[in-house]
N, CA, C and O atoms as CSV, one atom per row, in Angstrom:
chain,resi,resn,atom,element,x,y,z
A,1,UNK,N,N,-23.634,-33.248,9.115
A,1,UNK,CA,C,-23.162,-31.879,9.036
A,1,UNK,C,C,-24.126,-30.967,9.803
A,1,UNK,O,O,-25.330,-31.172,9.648
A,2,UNK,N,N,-23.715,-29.970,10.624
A,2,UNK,CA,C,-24.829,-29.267,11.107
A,2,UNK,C,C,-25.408,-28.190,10.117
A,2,UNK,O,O,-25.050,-28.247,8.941
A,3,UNK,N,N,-26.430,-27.046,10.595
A,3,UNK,CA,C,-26.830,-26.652,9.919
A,3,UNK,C,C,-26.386,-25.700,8.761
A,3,UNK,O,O,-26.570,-25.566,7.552
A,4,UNK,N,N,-25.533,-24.968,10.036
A,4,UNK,CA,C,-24.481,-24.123,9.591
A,4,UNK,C,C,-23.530,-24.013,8.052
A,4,UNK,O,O,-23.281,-23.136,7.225
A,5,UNK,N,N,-23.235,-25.294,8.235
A,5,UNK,CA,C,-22.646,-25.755,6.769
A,5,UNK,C,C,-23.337,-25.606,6.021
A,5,UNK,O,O,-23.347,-24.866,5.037
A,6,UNK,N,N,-24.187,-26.492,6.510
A,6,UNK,CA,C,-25.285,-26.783,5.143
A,6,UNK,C,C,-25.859,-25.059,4.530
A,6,UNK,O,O,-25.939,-24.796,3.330
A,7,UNK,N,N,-26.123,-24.289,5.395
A,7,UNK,CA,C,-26.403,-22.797,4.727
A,7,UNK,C,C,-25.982,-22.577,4.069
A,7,UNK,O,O,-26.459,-22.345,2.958
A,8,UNK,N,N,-24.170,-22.496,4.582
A,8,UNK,CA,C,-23.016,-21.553,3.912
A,8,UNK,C,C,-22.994,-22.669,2.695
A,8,UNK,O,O,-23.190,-21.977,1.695
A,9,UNK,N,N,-22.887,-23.737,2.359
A,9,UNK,CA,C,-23.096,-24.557,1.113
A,9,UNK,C,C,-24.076,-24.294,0.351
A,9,UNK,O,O,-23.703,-24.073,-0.801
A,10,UNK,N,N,-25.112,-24.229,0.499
A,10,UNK,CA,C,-26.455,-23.573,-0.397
A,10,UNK,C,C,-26.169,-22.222,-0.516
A,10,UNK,O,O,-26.710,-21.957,-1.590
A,11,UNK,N,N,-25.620,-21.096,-0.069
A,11,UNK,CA,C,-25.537,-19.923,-0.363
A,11,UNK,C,C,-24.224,-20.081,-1.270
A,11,UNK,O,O,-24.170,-19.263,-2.188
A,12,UNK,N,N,-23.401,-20.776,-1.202
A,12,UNK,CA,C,-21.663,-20.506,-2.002
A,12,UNK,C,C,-22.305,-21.242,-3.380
A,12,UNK,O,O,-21.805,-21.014,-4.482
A,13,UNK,N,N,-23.479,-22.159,-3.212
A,13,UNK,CA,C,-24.098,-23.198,-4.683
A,13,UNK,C,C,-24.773,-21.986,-4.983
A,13,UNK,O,O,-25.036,-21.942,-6.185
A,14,UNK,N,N,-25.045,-21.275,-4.538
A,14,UNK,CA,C,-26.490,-20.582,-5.229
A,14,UNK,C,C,-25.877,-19.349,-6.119
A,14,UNK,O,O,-26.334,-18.960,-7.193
A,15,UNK,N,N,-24.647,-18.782,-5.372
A,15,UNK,CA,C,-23.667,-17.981,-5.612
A,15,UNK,C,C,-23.156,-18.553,-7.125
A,15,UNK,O,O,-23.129,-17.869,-8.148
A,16,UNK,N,N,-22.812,-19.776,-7.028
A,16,UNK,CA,C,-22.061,-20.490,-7.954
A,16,UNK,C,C,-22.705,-20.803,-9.237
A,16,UNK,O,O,-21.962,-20.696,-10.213
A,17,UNK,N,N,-24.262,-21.269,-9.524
A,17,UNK,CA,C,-25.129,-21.342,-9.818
A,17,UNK,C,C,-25.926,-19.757,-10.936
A,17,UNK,O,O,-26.347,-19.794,-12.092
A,18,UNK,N,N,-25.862,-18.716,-10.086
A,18,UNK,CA,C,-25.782,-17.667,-10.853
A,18,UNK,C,C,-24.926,-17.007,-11.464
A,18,UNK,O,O,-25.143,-15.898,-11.953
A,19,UNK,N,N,-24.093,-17.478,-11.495
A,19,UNK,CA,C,-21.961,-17.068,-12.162
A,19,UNK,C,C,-22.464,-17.898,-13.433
A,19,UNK,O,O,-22.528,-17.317,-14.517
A,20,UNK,N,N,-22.905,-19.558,-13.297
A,20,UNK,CA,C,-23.394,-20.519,-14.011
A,20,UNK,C,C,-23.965,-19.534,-15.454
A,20,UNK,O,O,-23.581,-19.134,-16.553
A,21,UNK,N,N,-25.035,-19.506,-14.615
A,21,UNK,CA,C,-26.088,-18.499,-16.071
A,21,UNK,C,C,-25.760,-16.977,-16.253
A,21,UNK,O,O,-26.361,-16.352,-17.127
A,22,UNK,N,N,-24.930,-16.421,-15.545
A,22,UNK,CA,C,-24.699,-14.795,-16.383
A,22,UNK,C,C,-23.857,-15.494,-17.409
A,22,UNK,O,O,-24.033,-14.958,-18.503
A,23,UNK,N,N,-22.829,-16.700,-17.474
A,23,UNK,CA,C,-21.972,-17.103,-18.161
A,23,UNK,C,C,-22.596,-17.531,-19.347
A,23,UNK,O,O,-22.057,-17.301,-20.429
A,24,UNK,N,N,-23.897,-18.252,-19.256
A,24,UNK,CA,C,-24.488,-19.018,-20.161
A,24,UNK,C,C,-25.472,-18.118,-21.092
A,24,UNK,O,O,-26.184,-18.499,-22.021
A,25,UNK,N,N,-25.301,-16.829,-20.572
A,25,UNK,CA,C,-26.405,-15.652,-21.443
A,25,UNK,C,C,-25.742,-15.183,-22.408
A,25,UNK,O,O,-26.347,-14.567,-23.286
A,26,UNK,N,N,-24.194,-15.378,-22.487
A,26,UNK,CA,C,-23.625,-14.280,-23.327
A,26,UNK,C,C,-23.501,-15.012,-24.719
A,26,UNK,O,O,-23.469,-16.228,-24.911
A,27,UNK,N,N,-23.456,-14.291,-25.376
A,27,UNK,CA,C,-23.476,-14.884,-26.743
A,27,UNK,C,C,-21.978,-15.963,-26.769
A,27,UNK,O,O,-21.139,-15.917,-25.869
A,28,UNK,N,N,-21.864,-16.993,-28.104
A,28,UNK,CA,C,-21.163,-18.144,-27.804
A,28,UNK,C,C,-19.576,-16.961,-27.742
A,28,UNK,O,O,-18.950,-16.778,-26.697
A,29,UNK,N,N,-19.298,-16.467,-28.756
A,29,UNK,CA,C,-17.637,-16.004,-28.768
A,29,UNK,C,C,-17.511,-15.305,-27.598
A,29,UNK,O,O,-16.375,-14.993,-27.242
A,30,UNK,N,N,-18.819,-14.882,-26.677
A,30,UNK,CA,C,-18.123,-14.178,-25.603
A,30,UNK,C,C,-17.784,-14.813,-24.556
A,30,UNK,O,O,-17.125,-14.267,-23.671
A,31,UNK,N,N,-18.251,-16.292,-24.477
A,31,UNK,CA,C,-17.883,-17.340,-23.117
A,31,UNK,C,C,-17.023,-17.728,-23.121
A,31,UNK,O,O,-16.490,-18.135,-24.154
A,32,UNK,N,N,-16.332,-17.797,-21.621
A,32,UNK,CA,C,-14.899,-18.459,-21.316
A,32,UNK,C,C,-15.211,-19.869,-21.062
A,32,UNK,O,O,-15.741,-20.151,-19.988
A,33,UNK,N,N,-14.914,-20.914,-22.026
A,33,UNK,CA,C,-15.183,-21.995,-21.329
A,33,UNK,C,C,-14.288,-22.233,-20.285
A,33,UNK,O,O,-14.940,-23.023,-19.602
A,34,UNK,N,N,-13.563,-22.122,-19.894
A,34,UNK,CA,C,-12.830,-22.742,-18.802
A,34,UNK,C,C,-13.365,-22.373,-17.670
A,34,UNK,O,O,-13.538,-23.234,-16.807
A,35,UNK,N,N,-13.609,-21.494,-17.513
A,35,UNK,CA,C,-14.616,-20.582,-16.752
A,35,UNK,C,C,-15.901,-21.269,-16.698
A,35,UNK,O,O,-16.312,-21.229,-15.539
A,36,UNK,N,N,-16.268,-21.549,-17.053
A,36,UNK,CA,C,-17.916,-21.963,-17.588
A,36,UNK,C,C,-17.697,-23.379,-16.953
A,36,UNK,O,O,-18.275,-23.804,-15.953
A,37,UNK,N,N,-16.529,-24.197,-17.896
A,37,UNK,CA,C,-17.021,-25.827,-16.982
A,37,UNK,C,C,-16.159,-25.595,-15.595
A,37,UNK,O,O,-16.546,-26.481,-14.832
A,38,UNK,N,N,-15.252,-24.866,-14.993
A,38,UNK,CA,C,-15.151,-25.293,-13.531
A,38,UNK,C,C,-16.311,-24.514,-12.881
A,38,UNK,O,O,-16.686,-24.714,-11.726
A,39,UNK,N,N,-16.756,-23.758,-13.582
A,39,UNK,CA,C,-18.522,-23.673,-12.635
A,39,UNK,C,C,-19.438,-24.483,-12.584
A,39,UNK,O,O,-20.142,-24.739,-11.607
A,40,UNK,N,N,-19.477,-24.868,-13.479
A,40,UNK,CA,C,-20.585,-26.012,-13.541
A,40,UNK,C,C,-19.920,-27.357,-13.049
A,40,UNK,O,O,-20.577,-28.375,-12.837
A,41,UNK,N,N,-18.468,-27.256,-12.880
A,41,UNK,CA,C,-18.440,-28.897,-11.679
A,41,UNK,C,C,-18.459,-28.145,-10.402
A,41,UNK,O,O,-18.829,-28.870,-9.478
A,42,UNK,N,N,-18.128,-26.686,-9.974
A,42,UNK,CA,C,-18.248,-26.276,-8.503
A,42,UNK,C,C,-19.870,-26.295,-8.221
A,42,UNK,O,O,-20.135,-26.472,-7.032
A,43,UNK,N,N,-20.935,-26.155,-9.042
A,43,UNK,CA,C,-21.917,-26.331,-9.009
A,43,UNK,C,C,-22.911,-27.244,-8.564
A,43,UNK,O,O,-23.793,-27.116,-7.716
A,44,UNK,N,N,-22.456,-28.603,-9.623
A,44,UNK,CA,C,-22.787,-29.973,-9.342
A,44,UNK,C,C,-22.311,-30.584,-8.100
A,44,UNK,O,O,-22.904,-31.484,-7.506
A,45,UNK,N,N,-20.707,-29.801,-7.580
A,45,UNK,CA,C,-20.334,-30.456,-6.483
A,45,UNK,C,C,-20.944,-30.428,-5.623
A,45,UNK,O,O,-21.193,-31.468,-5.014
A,46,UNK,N,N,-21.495,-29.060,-5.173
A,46,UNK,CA,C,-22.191,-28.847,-4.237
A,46,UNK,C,C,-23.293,-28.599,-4.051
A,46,UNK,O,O,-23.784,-27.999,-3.094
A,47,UNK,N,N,-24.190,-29.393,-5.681
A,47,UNK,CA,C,-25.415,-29.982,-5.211
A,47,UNK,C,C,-25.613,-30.702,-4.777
A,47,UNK,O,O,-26.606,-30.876,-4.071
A,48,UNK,N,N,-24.238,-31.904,-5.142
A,48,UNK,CA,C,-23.990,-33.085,-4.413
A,48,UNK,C,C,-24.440,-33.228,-3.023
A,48,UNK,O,O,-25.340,-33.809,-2.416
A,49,UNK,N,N,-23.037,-32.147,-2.666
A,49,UNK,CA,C,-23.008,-32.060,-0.977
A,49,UNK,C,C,-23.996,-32.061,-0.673
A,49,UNK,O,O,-24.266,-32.941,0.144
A,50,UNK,N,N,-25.258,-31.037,-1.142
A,50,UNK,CA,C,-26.520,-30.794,-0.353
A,50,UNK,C,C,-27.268,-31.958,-0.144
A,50,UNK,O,O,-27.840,-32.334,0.879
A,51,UNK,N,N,-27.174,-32.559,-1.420
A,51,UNK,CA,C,-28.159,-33.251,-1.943
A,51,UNK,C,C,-28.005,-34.378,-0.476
A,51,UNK,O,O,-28.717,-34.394,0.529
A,52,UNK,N,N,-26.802,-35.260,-0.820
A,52,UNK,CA,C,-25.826,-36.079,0.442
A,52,UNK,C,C,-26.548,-35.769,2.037
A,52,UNK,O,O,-27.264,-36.509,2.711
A,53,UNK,N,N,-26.163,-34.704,2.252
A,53,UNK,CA,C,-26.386,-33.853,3.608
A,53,UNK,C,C,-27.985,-33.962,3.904
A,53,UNK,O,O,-28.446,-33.690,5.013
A,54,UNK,N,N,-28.613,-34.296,3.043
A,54,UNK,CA,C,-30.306,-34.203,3.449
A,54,UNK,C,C,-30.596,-35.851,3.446
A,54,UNK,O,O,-31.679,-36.368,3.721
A,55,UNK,N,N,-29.623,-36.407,3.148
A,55,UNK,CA,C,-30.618,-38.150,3.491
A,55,UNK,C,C,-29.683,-38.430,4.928
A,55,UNK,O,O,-29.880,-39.439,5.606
């Protein structure tokens, strides 16, 4: 992948990542889980990617 990607992937994870924890601050009755776990697999996905993209 060139670099390019790889940025815009670490910036859309990092993006994704802080959605992660404003979600995870609020007290329990105020979290959407549904909300909550497709962030945290858009999250993991594209730590993946990164992770992938660097070996």
């Amino acid at each position: 992948m060139s670099k390019g990607v790889i940025a815009i992937v670490a910036i859309v994870s990092f993006v994704i990542w802080i959605a992660v924890s404003r979600e995870a601050v609020k007290p329990s009755k105020e979290i959407h889980w549904r909300k909550m776990i497709t962030f945290l697999f858009a999250g993991s996905l594209s730590a993946l990617v990164i992770t992938i993209s660097l070996f």
